[in-house]
N, CA, C and O atoms as a GROMACS GRO file, in nm:
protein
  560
    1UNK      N    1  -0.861  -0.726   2.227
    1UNK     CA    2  -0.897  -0.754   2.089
    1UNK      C    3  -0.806  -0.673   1.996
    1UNK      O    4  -0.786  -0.562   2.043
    2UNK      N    5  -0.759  -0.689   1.904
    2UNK     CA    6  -0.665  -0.660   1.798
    2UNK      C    7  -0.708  -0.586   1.710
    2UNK      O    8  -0.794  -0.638   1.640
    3UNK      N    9  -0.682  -0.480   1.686
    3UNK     CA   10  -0.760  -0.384   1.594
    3UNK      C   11  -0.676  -0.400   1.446
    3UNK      O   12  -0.555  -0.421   1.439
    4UNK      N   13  -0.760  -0.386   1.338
    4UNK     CA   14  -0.734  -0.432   1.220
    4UNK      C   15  -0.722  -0.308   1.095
    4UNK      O   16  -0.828  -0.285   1.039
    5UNK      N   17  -0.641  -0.255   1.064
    5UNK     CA   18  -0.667  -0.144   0.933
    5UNK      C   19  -0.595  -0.198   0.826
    5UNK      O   20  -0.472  -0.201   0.813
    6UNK      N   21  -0.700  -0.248   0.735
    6UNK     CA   22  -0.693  -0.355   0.608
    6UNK      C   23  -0.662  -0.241   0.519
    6UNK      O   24  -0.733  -0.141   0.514
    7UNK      N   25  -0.529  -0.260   0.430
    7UNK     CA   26  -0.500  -0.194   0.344
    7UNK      C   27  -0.426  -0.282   0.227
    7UNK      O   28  -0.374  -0.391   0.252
    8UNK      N   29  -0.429  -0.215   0.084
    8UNK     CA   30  -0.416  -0.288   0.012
    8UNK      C   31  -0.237  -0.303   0.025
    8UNK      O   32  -0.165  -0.227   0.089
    9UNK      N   33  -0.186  -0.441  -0.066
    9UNK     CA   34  -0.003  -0.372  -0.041
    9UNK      C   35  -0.007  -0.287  -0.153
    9UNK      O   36   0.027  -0.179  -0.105
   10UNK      N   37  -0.028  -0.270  -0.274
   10UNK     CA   38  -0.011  -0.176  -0.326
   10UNK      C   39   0.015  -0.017  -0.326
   10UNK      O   40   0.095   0.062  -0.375
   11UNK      N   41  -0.135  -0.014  -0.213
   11UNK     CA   42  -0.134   0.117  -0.128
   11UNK      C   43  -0.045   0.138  -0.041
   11UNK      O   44  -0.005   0.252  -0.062
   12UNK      N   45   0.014   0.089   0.053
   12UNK     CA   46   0.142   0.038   0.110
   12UNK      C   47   0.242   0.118   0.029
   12UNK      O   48   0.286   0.232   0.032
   13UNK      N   49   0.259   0.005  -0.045
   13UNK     CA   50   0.396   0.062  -0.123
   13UNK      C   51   0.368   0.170  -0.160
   13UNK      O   52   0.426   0.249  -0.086
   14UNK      N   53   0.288   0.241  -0.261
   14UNK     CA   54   0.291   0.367  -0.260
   14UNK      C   55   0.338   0.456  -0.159
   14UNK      O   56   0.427   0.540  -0.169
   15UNK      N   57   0.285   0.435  -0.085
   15UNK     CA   58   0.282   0.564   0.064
   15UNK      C   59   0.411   0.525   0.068
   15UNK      O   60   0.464   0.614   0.002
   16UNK      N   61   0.549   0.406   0.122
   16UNK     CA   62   0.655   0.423   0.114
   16UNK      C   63   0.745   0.454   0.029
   16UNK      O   64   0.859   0.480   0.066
   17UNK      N   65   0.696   0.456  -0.148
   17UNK     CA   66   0.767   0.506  -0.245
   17UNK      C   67   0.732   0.649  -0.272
   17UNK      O   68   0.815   0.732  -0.308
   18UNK      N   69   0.603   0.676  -0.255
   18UNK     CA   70   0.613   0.861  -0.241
   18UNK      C   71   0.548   0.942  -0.153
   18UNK      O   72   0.520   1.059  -0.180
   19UNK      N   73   0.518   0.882  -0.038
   19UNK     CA   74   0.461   0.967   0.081
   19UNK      C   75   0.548   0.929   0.172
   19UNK      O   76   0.485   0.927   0.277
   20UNK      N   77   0.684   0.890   0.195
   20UNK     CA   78   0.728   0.906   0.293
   20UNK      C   79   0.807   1.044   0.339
   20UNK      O   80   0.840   1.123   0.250
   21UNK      N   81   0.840   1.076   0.491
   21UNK     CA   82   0.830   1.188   0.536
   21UNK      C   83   0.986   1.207   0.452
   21UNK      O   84   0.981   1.324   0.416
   22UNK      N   85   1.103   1.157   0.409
   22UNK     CA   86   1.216   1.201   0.366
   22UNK      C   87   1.354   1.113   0.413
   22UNK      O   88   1.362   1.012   0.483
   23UNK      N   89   1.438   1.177   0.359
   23UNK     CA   90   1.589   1.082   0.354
   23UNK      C   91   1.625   1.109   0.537
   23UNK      O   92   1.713   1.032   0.575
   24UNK      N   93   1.588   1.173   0.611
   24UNK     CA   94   1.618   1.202   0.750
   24UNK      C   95   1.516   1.110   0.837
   24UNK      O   96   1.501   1.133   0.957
   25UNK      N   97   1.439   0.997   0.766
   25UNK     CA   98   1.376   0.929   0.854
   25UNK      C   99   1.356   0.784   0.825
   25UNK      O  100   1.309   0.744   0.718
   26UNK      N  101   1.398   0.694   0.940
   26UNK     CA  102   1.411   0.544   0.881
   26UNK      C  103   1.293   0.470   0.973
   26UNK      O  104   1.252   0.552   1.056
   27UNK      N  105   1.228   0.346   0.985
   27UNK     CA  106   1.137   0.292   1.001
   27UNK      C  107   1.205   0.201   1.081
   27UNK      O  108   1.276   0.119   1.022
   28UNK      N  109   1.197   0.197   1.278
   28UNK     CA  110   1.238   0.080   1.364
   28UNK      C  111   1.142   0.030   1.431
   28UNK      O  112   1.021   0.052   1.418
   29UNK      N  113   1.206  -0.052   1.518
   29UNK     CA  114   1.051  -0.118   1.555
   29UNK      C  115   0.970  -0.219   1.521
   29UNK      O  116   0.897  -0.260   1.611
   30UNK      N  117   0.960  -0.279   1.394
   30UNK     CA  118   0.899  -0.332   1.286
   30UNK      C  119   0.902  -0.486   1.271
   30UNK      O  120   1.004  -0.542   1.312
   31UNK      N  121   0.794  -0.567   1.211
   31UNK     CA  122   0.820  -0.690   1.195
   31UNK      C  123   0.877  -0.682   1.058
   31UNK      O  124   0.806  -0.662   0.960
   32UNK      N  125   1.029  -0.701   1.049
   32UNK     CA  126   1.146  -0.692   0.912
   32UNK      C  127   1.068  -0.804   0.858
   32UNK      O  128   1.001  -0.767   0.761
   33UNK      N  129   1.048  -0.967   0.895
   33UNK     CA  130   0.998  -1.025   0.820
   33UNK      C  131   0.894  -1.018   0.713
   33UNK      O  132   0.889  -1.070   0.602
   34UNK      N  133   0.793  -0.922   0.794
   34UNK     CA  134   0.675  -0.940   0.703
   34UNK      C  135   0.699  -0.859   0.607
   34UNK      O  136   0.642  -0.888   0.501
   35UNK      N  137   0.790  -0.731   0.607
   35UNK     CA  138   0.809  -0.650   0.519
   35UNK      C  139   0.880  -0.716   0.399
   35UNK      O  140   0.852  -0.685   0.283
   36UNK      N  141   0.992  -0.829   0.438
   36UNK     CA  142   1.043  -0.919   0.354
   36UNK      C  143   0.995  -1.011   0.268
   36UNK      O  144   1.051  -1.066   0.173
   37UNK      N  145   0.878  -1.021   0.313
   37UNK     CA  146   0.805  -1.166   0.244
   37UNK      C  147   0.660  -1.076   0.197
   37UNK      O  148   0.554  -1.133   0.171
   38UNK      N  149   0.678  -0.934   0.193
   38UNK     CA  150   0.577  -0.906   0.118
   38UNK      C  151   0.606  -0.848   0.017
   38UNK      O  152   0.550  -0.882  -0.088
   39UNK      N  153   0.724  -0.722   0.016
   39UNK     CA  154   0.795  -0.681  -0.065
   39UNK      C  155   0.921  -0.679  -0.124
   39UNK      O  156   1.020  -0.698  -0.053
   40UNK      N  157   0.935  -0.650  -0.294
   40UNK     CA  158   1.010  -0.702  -0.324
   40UNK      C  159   1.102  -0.546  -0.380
   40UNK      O  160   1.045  -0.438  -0.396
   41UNK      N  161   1.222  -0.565  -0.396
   41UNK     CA  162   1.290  -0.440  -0.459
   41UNK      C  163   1.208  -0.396  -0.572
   41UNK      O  164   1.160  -0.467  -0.661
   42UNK      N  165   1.199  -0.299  -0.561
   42UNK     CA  166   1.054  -0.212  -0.700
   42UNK      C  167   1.196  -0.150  -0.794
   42UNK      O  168   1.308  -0.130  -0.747
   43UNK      N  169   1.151  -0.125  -0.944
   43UNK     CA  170   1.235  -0.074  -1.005
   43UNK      C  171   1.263   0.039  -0.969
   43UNK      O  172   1.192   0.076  -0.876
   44UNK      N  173   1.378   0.155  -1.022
   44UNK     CA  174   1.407   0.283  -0.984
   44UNK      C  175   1.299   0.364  -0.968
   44UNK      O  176   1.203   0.364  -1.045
   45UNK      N  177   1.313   0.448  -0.854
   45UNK     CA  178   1.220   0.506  -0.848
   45UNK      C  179   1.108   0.462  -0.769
   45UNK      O  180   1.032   0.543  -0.716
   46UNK      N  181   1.094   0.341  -0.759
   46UNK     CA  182   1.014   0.251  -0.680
   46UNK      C  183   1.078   0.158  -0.591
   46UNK      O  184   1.093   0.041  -0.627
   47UNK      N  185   1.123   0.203  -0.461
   47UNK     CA  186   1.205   0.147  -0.348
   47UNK      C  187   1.108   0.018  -0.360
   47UNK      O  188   1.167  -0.080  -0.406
   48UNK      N  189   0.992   0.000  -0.333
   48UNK     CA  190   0.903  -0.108  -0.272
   48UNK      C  191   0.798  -0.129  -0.377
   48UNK      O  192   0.720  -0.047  -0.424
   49UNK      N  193   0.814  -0.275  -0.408
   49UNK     CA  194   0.715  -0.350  -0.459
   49UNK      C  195   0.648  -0.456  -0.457
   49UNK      O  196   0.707  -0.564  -0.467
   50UNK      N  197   0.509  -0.449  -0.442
   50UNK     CA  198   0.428  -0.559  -0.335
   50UNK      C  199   0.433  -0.679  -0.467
   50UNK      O  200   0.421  -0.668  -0.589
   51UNK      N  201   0.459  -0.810  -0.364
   51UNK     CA  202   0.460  -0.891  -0.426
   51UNK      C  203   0.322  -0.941  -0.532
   51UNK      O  204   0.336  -0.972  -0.650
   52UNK      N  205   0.184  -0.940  -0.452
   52UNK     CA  206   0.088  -0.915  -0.445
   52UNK      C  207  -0.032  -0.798  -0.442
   52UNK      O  208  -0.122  -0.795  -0.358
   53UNK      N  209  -0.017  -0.714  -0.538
   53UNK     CA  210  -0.066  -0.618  -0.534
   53UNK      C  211  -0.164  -0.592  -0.445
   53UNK      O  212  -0.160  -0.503  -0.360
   54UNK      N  213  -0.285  -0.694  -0.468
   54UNK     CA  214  -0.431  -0.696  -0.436
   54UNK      C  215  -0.423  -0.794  -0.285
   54UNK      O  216  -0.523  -0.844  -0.234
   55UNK      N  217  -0.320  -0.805  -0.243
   55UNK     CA  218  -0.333  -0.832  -0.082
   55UNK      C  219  -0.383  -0.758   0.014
   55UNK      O  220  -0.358  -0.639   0.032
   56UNK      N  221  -0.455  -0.827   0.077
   56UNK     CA  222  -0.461  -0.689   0.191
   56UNK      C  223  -0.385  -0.746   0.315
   56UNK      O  224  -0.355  -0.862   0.341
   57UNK      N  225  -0.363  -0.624   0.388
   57UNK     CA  226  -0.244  -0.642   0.502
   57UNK      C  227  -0.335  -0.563   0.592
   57UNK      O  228  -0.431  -0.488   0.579
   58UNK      N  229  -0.258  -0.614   0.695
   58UNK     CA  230  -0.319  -0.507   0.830
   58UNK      C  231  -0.215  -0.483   0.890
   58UNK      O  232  -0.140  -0.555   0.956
   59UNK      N  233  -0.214  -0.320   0.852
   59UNK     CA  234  -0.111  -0.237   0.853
   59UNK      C  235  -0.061  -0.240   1.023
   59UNK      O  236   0.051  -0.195   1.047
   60UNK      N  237  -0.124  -0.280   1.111
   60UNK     CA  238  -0.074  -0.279   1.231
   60UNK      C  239   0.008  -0.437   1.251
   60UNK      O  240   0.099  -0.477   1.324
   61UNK      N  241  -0.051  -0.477   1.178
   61UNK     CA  242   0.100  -0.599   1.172
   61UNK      C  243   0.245  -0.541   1.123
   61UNK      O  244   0.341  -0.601   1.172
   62UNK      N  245   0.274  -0.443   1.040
   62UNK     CA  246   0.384  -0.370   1.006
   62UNK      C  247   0.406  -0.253   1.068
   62UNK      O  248   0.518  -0.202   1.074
   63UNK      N  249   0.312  -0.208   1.116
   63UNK     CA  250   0.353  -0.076   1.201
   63UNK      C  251   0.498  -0.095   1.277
   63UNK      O  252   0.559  -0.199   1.305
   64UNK      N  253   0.531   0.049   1.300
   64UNK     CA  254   0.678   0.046   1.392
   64UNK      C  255   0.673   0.200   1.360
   64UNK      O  256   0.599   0.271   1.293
   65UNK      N  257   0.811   0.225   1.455
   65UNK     CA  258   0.829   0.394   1.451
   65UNK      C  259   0.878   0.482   1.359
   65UNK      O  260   0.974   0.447   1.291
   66UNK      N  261   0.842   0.560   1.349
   66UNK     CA  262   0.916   0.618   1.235
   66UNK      C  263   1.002   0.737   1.263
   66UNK      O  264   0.947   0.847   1.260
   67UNK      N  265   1.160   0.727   1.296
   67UNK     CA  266   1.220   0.753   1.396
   67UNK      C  267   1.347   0.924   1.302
   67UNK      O  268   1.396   0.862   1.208
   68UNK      N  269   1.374   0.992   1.297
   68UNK     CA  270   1.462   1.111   1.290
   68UNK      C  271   1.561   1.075   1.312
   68UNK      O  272   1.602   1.037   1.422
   69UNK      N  273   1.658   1.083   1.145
   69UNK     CA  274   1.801   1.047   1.170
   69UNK      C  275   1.879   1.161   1.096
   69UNK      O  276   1.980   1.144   1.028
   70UNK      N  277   1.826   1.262   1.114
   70UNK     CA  278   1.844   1.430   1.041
   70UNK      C  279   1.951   1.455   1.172
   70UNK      O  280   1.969   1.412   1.286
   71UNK      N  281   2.023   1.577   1.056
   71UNK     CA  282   2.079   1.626   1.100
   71UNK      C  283   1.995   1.722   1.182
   71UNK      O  284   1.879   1.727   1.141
   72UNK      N  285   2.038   1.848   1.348
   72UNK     CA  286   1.977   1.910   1.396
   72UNK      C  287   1.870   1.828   1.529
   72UNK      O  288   1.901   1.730   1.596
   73UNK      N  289   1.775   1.886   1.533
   73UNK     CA  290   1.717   1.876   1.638
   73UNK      C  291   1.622   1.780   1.579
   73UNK      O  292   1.608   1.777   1.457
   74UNK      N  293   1.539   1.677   1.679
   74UNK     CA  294   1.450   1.606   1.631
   74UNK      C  295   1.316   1.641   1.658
   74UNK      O  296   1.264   1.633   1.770
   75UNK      N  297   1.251   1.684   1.540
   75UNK     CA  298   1.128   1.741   1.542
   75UNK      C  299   0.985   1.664   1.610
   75UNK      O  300   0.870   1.707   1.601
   76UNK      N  301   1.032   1.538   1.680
   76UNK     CA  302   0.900   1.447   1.724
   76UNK      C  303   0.981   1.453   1.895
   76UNK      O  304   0.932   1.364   1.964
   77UNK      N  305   1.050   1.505   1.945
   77UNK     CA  306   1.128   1.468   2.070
   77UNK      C  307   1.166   1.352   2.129
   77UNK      O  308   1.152   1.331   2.249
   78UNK      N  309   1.226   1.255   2.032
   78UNK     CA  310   1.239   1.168   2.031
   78UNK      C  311   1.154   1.058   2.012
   78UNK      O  312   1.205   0.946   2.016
   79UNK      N  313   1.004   1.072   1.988
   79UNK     CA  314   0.908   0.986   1.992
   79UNK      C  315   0.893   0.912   1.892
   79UNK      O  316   0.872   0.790   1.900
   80UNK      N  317   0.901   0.986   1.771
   80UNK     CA  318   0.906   0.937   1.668
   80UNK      C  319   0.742   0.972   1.600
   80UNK      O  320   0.652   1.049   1.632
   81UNK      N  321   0.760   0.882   1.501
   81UNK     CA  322   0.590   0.896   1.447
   81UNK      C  323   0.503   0.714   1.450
   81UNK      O  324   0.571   0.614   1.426
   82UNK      N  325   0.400   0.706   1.471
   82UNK     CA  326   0.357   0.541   1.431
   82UNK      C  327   0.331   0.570   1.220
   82UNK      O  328   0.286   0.653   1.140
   83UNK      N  329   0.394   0.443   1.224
   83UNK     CA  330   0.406   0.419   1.043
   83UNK      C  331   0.255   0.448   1.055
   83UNK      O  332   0.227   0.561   1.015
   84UNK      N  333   0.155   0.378   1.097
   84UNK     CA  334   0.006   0.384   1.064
   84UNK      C  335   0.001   0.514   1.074
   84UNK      O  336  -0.022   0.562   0.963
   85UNK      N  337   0.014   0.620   1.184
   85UNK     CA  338  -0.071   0.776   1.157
   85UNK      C  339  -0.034   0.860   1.052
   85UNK      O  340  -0.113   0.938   1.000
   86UNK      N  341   0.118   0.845   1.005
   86UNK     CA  342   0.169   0.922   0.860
   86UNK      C  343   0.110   0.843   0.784
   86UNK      O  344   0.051   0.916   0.704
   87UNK      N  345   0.084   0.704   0.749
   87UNK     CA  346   0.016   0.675   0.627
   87UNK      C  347  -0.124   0.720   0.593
   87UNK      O  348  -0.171   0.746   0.483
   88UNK      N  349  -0.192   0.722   0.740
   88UNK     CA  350  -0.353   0.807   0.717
   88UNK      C  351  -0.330   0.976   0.717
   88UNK      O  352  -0.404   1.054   0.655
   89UNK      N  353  -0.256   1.002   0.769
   89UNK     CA  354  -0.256   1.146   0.730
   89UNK      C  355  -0.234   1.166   0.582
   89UNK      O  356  -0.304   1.246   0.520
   90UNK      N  357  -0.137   1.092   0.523
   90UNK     CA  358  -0.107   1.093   0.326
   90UNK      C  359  -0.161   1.019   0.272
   90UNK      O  360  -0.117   1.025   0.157
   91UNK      N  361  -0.260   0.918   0.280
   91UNK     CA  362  -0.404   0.911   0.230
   91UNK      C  363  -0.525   1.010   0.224
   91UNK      O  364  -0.593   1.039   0.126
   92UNK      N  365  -0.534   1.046   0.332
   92UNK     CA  366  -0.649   1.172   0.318
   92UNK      C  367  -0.624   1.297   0.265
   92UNK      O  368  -0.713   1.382   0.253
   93UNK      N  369  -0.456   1.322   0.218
   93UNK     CA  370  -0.428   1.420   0.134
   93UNK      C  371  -0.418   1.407  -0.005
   93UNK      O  372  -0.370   1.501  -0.069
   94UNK      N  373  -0.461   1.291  -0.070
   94UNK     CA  374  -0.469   1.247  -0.167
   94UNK      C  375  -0.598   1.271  -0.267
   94UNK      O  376  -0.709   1.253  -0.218
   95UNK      N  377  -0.590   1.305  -0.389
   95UNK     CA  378  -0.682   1.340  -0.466
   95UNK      C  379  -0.717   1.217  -0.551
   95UNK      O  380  -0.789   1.220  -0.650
   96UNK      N  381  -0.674   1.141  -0.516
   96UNK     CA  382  -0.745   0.977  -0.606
   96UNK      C  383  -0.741   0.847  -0.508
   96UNK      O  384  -0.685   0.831  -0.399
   97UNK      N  385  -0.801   0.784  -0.568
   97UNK     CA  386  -0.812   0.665  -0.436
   97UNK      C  387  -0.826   0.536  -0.562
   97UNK      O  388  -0.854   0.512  -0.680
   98UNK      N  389  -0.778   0.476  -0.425
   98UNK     CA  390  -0.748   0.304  -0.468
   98UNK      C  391  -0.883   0.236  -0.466
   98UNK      O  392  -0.965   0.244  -0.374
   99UNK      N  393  -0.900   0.152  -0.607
   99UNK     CA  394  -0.984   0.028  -0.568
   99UNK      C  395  -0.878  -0.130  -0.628
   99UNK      O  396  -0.770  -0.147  -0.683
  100UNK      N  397  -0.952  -0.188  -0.592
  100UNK     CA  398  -0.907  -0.343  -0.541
  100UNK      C  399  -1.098  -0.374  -0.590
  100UNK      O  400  -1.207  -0.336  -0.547
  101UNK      N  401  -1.040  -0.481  -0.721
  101UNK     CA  402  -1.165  -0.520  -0.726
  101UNK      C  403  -1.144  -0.663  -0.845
  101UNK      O  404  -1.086  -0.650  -0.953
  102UNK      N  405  -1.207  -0.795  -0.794
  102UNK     CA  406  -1.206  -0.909  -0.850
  102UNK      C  407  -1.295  -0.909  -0.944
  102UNK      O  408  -1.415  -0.893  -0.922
  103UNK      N  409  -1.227  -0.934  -1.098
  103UNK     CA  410  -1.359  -0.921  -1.194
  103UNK      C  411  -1.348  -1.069  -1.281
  103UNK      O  412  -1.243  -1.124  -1.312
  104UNK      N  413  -1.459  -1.107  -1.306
  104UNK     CA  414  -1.425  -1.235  -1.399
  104UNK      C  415  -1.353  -1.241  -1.507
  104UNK      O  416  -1.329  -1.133  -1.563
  105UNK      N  417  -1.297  -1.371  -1.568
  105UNK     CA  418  -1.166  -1.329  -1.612
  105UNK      C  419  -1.218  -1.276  -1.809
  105UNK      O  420  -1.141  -1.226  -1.891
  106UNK      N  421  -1.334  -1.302  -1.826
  106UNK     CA  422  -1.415  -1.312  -1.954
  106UNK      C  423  -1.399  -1.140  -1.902
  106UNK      O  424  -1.314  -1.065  -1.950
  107UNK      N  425  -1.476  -1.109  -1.819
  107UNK     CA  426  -1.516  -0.922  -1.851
  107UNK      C  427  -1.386  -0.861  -1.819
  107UNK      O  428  -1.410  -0.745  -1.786
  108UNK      N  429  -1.271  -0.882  -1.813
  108UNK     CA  430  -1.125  -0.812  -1.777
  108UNK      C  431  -1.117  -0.748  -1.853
  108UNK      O  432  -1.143  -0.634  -1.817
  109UNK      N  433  -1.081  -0.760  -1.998
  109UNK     CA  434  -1.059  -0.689  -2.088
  109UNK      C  435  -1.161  -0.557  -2.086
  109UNK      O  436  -1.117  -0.443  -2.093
  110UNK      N  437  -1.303  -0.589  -2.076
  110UNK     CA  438  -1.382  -0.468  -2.084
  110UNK      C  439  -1.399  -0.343  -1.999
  110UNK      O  440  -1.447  -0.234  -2.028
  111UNK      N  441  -1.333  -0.400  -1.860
  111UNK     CA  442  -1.368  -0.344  -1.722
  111UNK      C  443  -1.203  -0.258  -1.748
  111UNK      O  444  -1.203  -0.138  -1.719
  112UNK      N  445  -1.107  -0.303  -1.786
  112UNK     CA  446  -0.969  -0.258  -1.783
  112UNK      C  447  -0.982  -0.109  -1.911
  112UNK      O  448  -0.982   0.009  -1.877
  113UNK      N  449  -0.987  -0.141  -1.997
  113UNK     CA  450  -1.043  -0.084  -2.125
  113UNK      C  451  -1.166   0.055  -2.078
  113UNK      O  452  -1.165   0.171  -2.118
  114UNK      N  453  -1.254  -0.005  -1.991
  114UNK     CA  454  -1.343   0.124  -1.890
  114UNK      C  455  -1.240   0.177  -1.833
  114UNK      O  456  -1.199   0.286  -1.872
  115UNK      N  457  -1.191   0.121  -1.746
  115UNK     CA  458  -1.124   0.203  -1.701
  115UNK      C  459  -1.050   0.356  -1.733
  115UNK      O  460  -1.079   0.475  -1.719
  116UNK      N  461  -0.930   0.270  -1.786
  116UNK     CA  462  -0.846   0.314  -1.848
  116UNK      C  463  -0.856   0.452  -1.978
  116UNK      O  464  -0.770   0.528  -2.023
  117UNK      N  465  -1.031   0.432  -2.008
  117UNK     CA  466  -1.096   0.519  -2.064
  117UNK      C  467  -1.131   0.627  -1.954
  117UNK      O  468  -1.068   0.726  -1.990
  118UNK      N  469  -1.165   0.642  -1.897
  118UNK     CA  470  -1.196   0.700  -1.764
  118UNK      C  471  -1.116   0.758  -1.710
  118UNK      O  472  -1.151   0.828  -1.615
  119UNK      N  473  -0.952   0.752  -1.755
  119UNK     CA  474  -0.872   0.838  -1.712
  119UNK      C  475  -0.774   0.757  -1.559
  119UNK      O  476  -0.715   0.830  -1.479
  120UNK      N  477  -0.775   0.641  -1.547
  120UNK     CA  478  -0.800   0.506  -1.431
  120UNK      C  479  -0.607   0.460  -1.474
  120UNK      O  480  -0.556   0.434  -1.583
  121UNK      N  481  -0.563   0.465  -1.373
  121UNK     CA  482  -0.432   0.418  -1.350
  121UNK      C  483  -0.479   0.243  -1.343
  121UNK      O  484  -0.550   0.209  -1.248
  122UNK      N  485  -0.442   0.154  -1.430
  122UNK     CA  486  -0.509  -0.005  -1.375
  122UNK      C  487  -0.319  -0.067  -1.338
  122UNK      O  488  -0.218  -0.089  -1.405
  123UNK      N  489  -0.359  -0.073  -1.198
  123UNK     CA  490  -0.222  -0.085  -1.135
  123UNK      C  491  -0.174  -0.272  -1.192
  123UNK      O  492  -0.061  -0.306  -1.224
  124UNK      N  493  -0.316  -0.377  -1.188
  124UNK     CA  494  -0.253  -0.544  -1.172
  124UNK      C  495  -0.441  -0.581  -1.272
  124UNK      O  496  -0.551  -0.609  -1.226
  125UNK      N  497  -0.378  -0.557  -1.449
  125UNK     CA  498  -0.508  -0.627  -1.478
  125UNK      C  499  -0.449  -0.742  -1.529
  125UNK      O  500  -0.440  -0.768  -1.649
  126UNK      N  501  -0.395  -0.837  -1.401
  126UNK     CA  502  -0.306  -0.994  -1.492
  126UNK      C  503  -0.421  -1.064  -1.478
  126UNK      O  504  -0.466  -1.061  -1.363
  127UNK      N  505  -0.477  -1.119  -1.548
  127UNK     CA  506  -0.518  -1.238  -1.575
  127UNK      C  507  -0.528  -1.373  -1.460
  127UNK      O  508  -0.633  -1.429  -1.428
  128UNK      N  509  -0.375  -1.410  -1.402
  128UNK     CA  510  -0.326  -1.451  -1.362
  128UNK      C  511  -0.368  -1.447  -1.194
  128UNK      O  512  -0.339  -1.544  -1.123
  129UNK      N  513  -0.438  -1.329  -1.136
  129UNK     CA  514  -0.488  -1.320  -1.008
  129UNK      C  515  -0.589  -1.422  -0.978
  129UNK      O  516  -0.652  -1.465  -1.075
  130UNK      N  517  -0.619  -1.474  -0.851
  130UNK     CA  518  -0.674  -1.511  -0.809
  130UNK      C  519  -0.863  -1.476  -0.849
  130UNK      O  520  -0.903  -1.364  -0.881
  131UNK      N  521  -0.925  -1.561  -0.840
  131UNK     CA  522  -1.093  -1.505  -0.863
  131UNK      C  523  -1.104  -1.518  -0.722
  131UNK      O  524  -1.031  -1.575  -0.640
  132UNK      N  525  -1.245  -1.429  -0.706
  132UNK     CA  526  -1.332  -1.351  -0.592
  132UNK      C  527  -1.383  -1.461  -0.536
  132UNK      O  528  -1.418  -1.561  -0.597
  133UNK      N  529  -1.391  -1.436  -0.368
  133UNK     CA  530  -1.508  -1.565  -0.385
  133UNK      C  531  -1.619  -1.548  -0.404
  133UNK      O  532  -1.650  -1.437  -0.360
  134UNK      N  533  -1.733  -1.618  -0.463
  134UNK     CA  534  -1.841  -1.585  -0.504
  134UNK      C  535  -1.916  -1.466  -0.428
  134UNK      O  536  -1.941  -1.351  -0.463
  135UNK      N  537  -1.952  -1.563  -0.264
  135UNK     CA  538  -2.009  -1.456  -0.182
  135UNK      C  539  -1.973  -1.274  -0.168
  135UNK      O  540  -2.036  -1.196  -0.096
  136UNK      N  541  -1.863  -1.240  -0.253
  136UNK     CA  542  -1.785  -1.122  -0.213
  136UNK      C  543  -1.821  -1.024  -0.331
  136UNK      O  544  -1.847  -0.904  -0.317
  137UNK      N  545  -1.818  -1.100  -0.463
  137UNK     CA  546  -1.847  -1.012  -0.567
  137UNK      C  547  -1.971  -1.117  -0.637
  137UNK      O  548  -1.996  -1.237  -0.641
  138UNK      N  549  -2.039  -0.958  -0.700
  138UNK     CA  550  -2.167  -1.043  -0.788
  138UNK      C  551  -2.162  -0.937  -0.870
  138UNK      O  552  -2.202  -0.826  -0.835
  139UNK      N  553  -2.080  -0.975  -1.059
  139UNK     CA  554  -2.110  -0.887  -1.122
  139UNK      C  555  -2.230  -0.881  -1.253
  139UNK      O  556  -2.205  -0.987  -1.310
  140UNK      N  557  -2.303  -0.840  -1.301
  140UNK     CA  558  -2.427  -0.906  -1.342
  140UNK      C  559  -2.390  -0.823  -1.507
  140UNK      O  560  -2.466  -0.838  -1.602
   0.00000   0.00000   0.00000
């Protein structure tokens, strides 16, 4: 059976635009496609940008190694690291967390506006996203 760790791409990209381990380590192993058809060149500063913010992926469909191309000795003995265990290790060192949440398109403005009052990074309030399916969200 296939084990599943649903993550948003947004969150994704983050962890590869500022939690990755450094310029001495590249990512082999990997399905290149899916990384291709999910992300797109992010502006400066932002190597990676999900096409789809509010996708979720299962990060073991992208997993691969994360391999030491430093100068010196290689600090994993050649093993490397799995992309999935550095991304949960720099999630749980994190002092804010992601939500992913479908709101009707009438309360957007109000829920964005909360937010954003609240001190709330609102990463994708387009309009333009997809609605929830009913069964998933009930906002009253």
């Amino acid at each position: 059976m296939e084990t599943k760790l649903l993550v948003p791409a947004v969150e994704l990209a983050a962890f590869m635009n500022t939690g990755w381990p450094g310029e001495d380590w590249y990512l082999d192993d990997h399905a290149e496609y899916l990384w291709e058809t999910t992300f797109t060149t992010g502006t400066l500063g932002q190597i990676y940008e999900a096409r789809d913010p509010a996708a979720l992926l299962n990060l073991h469909l992208y997993d691969g190694r994360v391999r030491w191309q430093g100068p010196g000795r290689d600090p994993t003995g050649g093993r490397g690291y799995r992309l999935s265990d550095l991304f949960l290790r720099w999630r749980r060192t994190r002092h804010d967390a992601l939500l992913v949440a479908y709101v009707p398109r009438e309360k957007l403005p109000t829920v964005s506006a909360s937010l954003k009052e609240a001190g709330c990074l609102v990463v994708n309030g387009d309009e333009s996203a997809p609605p929830a399916p009913p069964e998933l969200v009930t906002i009253s």
